[in-house]
Every structure is written in structure tokens, then in C-alpha cells.
NULO-175570 format. One record per residue: x, y, z of N, C-alpha, C, O in turn; residue number from 1; residue in three letters. Coordinates in Angstrom, 1 decimal. Layout:
! NULO-175570
  n.east  n.north    n.up  ca.east  ca.north   ca.up  c.east  c.north    c.up  o.east  o.north    o.up  seq  type
       X        Y       Z        X         Y       Z       X        Y       Z       X        Y       Z  NUM   ALA
...
This chain:
! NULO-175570
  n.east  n.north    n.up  ca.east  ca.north   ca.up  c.east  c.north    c.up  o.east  o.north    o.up  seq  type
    82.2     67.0    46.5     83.5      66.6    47.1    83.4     66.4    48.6    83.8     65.4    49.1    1   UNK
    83.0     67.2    49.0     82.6      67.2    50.7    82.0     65.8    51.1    82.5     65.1    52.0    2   UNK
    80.9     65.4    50.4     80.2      64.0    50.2    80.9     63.0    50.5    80.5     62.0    51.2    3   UNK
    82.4     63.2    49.8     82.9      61.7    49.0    83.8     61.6    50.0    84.1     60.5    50.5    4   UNK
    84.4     63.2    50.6     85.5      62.9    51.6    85.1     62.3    53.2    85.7     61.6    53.9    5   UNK
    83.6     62.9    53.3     82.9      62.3    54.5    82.2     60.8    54.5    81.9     60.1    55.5    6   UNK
    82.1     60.6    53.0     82.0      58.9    52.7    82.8     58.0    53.2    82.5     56.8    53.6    7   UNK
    84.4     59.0    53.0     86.2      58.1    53.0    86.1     58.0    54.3    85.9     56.9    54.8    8   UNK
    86.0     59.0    55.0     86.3      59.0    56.3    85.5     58.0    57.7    86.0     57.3    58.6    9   UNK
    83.6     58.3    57.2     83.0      57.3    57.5    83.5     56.0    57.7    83.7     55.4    58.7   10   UNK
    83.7     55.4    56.0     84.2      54.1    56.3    85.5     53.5    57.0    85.7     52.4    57.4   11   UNK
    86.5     54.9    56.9     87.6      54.6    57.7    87.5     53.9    59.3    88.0     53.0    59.8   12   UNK
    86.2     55.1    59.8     86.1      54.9    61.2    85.4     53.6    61.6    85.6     53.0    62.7   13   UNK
    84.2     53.3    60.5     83.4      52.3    60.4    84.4     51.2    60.5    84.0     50.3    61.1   14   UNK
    85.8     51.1    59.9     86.2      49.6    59.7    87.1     49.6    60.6    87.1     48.4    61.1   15   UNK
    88.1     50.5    61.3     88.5      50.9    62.5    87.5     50.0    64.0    87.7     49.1    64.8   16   UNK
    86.4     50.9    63.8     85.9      50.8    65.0    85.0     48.9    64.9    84.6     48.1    65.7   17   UNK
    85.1     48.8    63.8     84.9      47.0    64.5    86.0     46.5    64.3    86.1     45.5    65.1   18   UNK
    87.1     46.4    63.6     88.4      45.8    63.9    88.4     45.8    65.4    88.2     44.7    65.9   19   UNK
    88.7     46.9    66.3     89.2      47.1    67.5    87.7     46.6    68.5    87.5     46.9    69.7   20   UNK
    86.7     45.9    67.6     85.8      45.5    68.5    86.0     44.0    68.5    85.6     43.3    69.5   21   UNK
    86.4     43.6    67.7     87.2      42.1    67.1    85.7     42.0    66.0    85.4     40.9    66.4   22   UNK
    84.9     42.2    65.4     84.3      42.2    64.6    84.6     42.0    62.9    85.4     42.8    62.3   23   UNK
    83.9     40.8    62.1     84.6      41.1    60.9    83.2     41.8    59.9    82.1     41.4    60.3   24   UNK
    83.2     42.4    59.1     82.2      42.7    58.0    81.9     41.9    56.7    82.8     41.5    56.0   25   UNK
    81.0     41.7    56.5     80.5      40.4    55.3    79.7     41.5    54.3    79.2     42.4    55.0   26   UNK
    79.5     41.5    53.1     78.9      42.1    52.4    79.7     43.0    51.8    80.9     43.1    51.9   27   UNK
    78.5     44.1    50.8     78.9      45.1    50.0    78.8     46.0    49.9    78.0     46.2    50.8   28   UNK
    78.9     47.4    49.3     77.2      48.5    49.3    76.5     47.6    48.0    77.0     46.9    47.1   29   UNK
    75.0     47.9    48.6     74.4      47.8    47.8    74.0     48.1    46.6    74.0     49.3    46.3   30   UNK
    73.7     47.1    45.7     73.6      47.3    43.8    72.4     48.5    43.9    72.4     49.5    43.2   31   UNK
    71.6     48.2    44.9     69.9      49.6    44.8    70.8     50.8    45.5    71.7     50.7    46.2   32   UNK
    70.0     52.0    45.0     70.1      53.3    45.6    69.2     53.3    46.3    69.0     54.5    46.7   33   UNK
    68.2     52.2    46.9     67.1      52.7    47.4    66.1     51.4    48.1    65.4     50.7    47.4   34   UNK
    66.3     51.1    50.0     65.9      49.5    50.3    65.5     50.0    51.6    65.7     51.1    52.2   35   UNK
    64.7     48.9    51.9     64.6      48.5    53.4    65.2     47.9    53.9    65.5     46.8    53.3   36   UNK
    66.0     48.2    55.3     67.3      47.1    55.7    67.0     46.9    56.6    66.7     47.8    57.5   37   UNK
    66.8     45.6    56.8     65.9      44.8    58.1    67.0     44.7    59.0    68.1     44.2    58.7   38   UNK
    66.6     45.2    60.0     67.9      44.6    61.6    67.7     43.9    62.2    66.8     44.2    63.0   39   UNK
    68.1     42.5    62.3     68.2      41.7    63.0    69.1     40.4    63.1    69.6     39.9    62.1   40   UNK
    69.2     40.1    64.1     68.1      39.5    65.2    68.9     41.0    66.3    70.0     41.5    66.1   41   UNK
    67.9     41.5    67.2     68.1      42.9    67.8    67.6     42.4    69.3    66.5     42.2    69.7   42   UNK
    68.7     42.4    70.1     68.5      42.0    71.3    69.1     42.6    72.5    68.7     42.3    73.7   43   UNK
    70.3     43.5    72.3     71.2      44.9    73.1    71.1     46.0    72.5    71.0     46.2    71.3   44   UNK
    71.2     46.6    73.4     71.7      48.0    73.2    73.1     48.4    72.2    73.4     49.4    71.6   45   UNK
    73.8     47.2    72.3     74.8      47.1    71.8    74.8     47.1    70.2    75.7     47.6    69.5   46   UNK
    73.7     46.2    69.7     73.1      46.2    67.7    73.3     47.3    67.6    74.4     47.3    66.9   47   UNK
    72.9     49.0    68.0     72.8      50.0    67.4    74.5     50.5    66.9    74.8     51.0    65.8   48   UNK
    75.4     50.2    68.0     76.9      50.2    67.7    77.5     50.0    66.5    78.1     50.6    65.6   49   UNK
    77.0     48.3    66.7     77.4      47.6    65.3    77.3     47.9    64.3    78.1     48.0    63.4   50   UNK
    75.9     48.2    64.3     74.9      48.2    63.3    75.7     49.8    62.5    76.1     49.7    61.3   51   UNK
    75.7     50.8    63.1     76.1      51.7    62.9    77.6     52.0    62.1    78.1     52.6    61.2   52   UNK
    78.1     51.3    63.2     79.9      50.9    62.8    79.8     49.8    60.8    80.3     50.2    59.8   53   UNK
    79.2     48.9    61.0     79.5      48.0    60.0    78.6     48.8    58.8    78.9     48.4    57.7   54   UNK
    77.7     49.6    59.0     77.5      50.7    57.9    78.1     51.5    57.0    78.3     51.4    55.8   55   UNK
    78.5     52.4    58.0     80.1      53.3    57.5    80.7     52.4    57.3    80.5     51.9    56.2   56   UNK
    81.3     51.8    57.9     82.6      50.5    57.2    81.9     50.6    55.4    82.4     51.3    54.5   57   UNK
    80.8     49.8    55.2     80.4      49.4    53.9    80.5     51.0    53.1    81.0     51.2    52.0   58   UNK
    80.1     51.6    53.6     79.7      53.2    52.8    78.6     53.2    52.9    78.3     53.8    51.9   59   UNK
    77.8     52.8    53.5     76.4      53.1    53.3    75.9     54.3    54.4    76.4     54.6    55.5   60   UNK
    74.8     55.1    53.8     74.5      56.0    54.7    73.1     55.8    55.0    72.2     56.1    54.3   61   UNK
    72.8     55.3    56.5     71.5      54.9    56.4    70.8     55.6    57.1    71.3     56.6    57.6   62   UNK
    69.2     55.4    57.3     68.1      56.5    57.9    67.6     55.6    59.0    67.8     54.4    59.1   63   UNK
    66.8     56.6    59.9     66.0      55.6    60.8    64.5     56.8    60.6    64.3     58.0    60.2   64   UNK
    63.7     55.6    61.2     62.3      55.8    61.5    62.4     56.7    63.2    63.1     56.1    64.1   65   UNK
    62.0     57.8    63.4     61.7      58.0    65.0    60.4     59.2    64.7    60.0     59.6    63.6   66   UNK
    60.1     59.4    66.1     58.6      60.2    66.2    59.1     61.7    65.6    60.3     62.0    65.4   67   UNK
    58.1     62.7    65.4     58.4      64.3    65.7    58.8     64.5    66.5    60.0     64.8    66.2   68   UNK
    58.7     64.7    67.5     58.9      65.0    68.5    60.2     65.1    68.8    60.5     66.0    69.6   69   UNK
    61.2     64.1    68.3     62.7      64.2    68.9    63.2     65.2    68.0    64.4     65.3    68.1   70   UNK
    62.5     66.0    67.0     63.3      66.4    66.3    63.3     68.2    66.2    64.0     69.0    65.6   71   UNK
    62.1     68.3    67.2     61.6      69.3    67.5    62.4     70.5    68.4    62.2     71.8    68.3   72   UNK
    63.2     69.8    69.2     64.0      70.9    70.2    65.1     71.1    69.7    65.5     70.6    68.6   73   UNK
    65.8     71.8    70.5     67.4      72.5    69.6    68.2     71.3    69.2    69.1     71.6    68.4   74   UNK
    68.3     70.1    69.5     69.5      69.4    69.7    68.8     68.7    68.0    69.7     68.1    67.3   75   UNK
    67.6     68.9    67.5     67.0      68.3    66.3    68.1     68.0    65.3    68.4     66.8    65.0   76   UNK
    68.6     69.0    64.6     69.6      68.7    64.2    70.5     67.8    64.1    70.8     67.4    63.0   77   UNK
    71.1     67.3    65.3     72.1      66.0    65.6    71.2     65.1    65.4    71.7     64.2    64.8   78   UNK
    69.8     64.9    65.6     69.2      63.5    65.0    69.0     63.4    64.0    68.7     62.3    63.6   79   UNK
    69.1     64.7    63.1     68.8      64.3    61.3    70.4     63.8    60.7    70.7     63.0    59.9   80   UNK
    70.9     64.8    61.3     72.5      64.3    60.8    72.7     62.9    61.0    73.2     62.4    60.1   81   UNK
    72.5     62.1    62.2     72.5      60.6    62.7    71.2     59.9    61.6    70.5     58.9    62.0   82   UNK
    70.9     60.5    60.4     70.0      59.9    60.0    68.5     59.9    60.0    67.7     59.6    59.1   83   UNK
    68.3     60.2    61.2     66.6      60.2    61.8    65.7     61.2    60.9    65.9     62.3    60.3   84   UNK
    64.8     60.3    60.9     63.3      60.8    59.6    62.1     60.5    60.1    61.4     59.5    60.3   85   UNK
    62.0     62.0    60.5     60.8      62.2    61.6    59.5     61.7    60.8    59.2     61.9    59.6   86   UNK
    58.8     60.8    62.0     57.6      60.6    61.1    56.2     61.1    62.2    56.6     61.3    63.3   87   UNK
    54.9     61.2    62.1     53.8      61.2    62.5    53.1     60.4    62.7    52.1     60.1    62.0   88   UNK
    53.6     59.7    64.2     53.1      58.5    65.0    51.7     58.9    65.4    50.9     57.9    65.7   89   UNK
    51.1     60.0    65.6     49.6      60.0    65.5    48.7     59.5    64.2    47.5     59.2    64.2   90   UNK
    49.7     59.6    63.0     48.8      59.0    61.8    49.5     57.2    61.6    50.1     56.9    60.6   91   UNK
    49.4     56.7    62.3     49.8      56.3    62.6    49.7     54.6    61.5    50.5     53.8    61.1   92   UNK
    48.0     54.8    61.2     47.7      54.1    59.8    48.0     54.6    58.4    47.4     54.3    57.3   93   UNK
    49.3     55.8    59.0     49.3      56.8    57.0    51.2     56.4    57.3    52.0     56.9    56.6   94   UNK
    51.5     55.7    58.0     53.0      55.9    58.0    53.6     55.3    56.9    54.7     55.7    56.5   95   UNK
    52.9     54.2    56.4     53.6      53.5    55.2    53.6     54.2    54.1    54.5     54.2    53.3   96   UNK
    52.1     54.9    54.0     52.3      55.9    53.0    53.4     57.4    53.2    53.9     58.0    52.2   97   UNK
    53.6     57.8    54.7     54.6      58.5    54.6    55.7     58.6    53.9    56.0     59.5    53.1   98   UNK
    56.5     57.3    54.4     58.0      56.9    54.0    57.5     56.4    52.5    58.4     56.0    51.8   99   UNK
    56.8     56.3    52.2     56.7      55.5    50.8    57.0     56.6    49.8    57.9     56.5    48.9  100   UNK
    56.2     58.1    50.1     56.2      59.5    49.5    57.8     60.1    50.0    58.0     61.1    49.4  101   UNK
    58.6     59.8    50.8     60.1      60.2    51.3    60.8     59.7    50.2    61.8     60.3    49.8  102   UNK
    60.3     58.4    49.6     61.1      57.4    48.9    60.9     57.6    47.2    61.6     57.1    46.3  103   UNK
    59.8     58.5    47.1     59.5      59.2    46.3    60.5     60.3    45.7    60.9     60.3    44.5  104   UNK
    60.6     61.0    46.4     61.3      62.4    46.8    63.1     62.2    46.9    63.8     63.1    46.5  105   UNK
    63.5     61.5    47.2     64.8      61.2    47.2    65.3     60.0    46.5    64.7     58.9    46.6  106   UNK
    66.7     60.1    45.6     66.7      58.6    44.5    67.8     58.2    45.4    68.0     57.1    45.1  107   UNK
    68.4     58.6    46.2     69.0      57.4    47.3    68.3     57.5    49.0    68.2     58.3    49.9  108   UNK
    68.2     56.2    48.8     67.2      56.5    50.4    67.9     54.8    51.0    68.5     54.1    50.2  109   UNK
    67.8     54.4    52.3     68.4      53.4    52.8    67.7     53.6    54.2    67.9     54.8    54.7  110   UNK
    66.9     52.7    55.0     66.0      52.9    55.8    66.1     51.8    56.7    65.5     50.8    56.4  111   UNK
    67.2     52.0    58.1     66.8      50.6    59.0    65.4     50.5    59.3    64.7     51.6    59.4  112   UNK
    64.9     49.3    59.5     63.9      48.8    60.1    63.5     47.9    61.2    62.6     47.1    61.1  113   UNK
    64.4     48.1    62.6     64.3      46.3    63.7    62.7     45.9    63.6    61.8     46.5    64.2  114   UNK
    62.4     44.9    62.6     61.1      44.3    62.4    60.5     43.8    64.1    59.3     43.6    64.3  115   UNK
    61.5     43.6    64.9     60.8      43.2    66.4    60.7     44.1    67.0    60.3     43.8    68.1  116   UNK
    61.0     45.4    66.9     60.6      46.7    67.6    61.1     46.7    69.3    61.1     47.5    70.2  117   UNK
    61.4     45.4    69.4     61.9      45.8    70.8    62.9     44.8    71.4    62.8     43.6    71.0  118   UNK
    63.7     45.0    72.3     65.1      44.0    72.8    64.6     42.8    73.3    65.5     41.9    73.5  119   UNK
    63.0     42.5    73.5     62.9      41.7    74.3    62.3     40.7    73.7    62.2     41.0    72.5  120   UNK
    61.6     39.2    74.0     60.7      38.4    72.9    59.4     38.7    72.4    58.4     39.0    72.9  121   UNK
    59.7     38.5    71.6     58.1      38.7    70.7    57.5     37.2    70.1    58.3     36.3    69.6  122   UNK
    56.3     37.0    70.2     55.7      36.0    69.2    55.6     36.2    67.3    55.2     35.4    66.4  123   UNK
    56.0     37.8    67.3     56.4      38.2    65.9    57.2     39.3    66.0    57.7     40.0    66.9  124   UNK
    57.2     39.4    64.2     57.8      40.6    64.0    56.7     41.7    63.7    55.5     41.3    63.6  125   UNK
    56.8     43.2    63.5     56.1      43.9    63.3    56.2     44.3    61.8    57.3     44.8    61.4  126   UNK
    55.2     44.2    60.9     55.3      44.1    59.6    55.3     45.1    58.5    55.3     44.8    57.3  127   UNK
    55.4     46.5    59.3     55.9      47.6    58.8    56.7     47.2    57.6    56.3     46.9    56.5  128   UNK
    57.9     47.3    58.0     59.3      46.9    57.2    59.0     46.3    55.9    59.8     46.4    55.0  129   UNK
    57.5     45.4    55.6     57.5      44.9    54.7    56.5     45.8    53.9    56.7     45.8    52.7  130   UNK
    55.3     46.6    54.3     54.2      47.0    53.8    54.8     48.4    53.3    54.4     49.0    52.3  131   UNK
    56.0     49.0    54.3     57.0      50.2    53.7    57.9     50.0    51.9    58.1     51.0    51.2  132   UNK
    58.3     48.6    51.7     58.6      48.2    51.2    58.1     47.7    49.7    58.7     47.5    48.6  133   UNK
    56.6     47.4    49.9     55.8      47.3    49.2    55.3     48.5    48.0    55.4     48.7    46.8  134   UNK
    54.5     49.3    49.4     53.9      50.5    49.0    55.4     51.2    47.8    55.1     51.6    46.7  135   UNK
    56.7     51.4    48.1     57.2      52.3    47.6    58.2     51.2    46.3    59.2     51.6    45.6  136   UNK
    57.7     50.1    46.3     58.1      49.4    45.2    60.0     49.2    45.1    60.6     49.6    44.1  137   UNK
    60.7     48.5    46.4     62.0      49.1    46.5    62.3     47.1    47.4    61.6     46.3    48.0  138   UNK
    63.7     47.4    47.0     64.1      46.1    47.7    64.1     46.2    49.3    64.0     47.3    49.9  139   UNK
    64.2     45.1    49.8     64.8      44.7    51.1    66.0     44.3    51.4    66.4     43.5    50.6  140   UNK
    66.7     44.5    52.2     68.1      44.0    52.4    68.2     43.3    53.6    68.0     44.0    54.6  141   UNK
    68.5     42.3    53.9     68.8      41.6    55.1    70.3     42.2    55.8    71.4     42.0    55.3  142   UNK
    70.0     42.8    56.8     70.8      43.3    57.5    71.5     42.1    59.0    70.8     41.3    59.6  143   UNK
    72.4     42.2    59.2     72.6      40.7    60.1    73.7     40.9    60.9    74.8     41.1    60.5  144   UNK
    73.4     40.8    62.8     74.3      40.5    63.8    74.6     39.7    64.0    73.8     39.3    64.9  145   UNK
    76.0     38.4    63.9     75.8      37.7    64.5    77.4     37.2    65.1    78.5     37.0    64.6  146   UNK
    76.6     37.2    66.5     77.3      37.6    67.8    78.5     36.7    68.2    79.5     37.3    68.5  147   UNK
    78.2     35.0    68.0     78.8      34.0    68.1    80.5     33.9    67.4    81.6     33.6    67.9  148   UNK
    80.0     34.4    65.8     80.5      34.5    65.1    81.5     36.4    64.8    82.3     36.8    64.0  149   UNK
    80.9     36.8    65.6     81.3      38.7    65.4    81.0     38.9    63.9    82.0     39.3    63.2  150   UNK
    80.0     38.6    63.5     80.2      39.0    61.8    78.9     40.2    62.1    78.1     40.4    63.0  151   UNK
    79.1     40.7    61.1     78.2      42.0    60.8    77.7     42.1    59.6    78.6     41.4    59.0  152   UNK
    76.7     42.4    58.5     76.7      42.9    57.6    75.7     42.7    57.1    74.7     42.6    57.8  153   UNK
    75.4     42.5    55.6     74.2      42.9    54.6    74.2     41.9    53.5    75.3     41.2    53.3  154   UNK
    73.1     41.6    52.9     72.5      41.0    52.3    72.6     41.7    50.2    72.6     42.9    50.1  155   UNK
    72.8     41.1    49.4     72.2      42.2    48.4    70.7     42.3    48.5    69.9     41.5    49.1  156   UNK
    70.4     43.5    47.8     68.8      43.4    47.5    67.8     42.4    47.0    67.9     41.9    45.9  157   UNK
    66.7     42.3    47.8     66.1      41.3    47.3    64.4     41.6    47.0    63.6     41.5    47.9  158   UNK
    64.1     41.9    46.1     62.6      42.3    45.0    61.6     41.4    46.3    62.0     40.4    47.0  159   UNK
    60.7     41.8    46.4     59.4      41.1    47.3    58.7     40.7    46.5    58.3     41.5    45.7  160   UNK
    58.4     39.3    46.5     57.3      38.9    45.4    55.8     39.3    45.9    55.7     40.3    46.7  161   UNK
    55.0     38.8    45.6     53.6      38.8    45.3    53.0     37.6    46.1    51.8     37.2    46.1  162   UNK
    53.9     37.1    46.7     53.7      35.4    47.9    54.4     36.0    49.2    55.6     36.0    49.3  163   UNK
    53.4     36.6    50.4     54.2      36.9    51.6    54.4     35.7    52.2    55.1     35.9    53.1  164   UNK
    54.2     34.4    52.3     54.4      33.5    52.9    55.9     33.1    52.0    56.9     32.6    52.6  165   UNK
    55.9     33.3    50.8     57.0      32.8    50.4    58.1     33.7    51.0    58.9     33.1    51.8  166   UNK
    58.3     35.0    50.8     59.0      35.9    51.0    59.5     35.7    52.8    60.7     35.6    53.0  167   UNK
    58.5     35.7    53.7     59.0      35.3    54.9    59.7     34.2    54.8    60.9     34.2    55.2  168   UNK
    59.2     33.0    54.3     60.0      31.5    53.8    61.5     32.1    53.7    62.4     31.5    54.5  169   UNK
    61.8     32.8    53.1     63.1      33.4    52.7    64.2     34.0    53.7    65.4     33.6    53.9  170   UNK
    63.5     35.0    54.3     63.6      35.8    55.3    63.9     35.0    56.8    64.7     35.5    57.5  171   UNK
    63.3     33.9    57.1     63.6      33.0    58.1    64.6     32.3    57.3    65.6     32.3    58.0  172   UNK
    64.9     31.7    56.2     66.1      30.7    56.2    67.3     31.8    56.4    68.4     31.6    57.1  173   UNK
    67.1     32.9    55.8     68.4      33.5    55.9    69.0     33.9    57.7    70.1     34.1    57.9  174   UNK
    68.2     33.8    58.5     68.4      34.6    59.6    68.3     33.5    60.5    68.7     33.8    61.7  175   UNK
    67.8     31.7    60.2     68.2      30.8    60.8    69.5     30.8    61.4    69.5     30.9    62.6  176   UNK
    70.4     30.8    60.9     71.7      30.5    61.9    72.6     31.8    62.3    73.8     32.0    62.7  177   UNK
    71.4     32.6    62.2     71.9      34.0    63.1    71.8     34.3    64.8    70.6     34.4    65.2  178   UNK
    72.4     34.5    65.3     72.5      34.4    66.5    72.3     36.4    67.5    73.1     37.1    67.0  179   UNK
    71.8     36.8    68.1     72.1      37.8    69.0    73.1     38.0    70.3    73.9     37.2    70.4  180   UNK
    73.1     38.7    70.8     74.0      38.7    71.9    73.2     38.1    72.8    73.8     37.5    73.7  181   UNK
    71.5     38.1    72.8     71.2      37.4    74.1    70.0     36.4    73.0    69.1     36.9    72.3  182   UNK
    70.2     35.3    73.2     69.4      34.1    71.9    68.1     34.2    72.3    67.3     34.6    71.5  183   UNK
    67.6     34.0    73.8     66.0      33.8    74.3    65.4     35.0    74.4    64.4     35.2    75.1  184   UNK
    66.1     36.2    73.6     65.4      37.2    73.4    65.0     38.3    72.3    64.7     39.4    72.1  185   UNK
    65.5     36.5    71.1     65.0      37.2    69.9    63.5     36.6    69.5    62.9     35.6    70.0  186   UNK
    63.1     37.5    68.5     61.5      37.0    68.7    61.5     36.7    67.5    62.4     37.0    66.8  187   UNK
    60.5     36.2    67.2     60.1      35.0    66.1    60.0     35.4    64.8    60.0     36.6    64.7  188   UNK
    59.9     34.9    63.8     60.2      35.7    62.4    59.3     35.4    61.9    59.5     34.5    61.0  189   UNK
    57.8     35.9    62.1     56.4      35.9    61.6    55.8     36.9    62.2    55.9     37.4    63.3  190   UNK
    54.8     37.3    60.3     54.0      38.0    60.7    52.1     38.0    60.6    51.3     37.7    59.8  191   UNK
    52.0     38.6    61.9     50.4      38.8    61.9    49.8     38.2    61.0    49.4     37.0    61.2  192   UNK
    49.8     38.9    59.8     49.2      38.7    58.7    49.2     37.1    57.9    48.2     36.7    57.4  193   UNK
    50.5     36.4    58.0     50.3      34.9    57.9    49.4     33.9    58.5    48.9     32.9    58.1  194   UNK
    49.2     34.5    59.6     48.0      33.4    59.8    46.9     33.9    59.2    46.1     33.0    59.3  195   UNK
    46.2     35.1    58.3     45.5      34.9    57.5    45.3     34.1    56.4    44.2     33.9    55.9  196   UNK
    46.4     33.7    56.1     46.8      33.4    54.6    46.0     32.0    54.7    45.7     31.6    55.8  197   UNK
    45.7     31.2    53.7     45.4      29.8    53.4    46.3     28.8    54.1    47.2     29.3    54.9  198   UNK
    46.2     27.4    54.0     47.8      27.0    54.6    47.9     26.5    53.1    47.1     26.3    52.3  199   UNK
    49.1     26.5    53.1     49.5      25.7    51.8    49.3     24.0    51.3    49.6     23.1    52.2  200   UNK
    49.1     23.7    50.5     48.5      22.9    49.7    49.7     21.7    50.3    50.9     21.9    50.1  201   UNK
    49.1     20.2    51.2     49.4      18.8    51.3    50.4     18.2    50.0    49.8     18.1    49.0  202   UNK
    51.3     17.9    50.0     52.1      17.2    48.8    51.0     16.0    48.9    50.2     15.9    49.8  203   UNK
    51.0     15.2    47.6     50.5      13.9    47.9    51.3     12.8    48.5    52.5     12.7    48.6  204   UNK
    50.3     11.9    49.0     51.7      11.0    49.1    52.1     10.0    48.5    53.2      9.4    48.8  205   UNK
């Protein structure tokens, strides 16, 4: 009961606090109990607001990725309640297997991800978000600021195939006519790993 009334309330404040931001929300909760929610395009300080606000609005209760460390001193507490899921940035090549075993352990889990890891330009994205995703066999959700427009909101879930070039294919049309609060400081929606890949096969002509 406690749950359901802090669920009501959440979204009260969630849809309150972007109405009075002039913001509208697009989307649903999601059909999965259980996704990667990609943020972007992430370019202010200001995404985490929204981001946060147009959550509660929907009912969704989401997690973040941060080090041990923040979670270690007295104030620890207030970052688990805000969500935060301390991980071990010294193992730093076991983190996908971390969250993958979290995702294990709990049947509703919901996990931002800013795939550009930082406010400023990148030549990519950082491909966590997708290899988290993978390993724990769970959708992705396109999560979306866009600023021009004040819309906010989410994607339904979407299964990752077995084609990362396709899946990115996907992932860039959706986020094409998305905009941030600052445009020349969003970074590019590729990862690393694509330029390994083959190039794809010449149509004939």
C-alpha cells in the first residue's frame, strides 16, 4: 500500500512539475518490468530534472549507474532512495556482468543509461547501455529530451536483435529529429564497435 501511494504521489509531482516547466510528456509505463533506458540526447544539467520529473509523471521508478564510493558515507542512503546502484568501477571490465546479476536478482529493474557519458561532444556513444542489455537479455527503451519541442518521454521496449549495426540503424532514426538544450553538444550516435563490423553489402545497380 505504501508503494502504490508513493507511486500516486510521485506521478502527481512528476506531472505538476513539468506542466509548470511548460513541458508536455509522450509515452507510457512500460509493457517490460525490466529495460535499459537510454537518455538522450544529454547536453545540461538541466536532462537530469526532466528526466526525473517526466519519470514519476509516467510511474516509472528508475535506477542509475554511480561508483561505491558515493554510497559509502552517511548521506548513502539518499542516493539509494534517488535510485543509485552502486557499482565497482575498479572491475571495471566485470560491470556488465555486474548489473546483468542485479537484473537477475530483482523482476522489476529500470536502469538510465546517458550512452554519451558526458555534456559535452563526443565522436560516439559509450556502449555499455547496449552490452548491459545484452548480457541480461532485457529490452531497451528510448528515453527522449527534446527541447525545441519541450516534449519528454519514452519509447515502448524494444528486443535487441543479433545485427548491432541494425539496432543502431534504429536507435539513430529514432533520435534524428531530437534535439537538446545545446545541439553542438550532442555527440554522435555510434559505437566503437561498428567500425569493426563488415560494411554492408553494395545494392546492385
Amino acid at each position: 500500500m505504501h508503494d502504490q501511494t508513493h507511486s500516486k504521489t510521485a506521478r502527481v509531482l512528476g506531472r505538476l512539475t513539468m506542466k509548470l516547466l511548460g513541458w508536455k510528456i509522450q509515452g507510457c509505463y512500460p509493457t517490460s518490468r525490466q529495460s535499459v533506458i537510454i537518455a538522450a540526447p544529454h547536453t545540461s544539467n538541466w536532462d537530469f530534472v526532466y528526466l526525473i520529473a517526466a519519470m514519476a509523471a509516467l510511474g516509472v521508478r528508475i535506477h542509475w549507474l554511480g561508483k561505491a564510493s558515493l554510497f559509502n558515507h552517511p548521506l548513502g542512503f539518499i542516493m539509494r532512495w534517488l535510485g543509485g546502484i552502486p557499482v565497482d568501477r575498479s572491475r571495471r571490465n566485470q560491470l556488465v556482468s555486474q548489473i546483468a546479476q542485479r537484473f537477475e536478482t530483482l523482476s522489476s529493474l529500470h536502469i538510465v543509461v546517458p550512452p554519451a557519458g558526458t555534456r559535452s561532444h563526443t565522436d560516439r556513444w559509450r556502449s555499455g547501455f547496449y552490452h548491459i542489455a545484452k548480457a541480461a537479455n532485457v529490452p531497451i527503451i528510448y528515453g527522449f529530451l527534446d527541447y525545441p519541442s519541450k516534449t519528454a518521454g519514452l519509447s515502448q521496449p524494444k528486443a535487441l536483435s543479433d545485427d548491432l549495426r541494425h539496432d543502431m540503424d534504429e536507435i539513430r532514426t529514432f533520435y534524428a529529429d531530437k534535439r537538446g538544450k545545446f545541439p553542438d553538444r550532442s555527440s554522435m550516435i555510434r559505437l566503437a564497435e561498428e567500425s569493426e563490423l563488415p560494411e554492408p553489402p553494395q545494392p546492385s545497380p
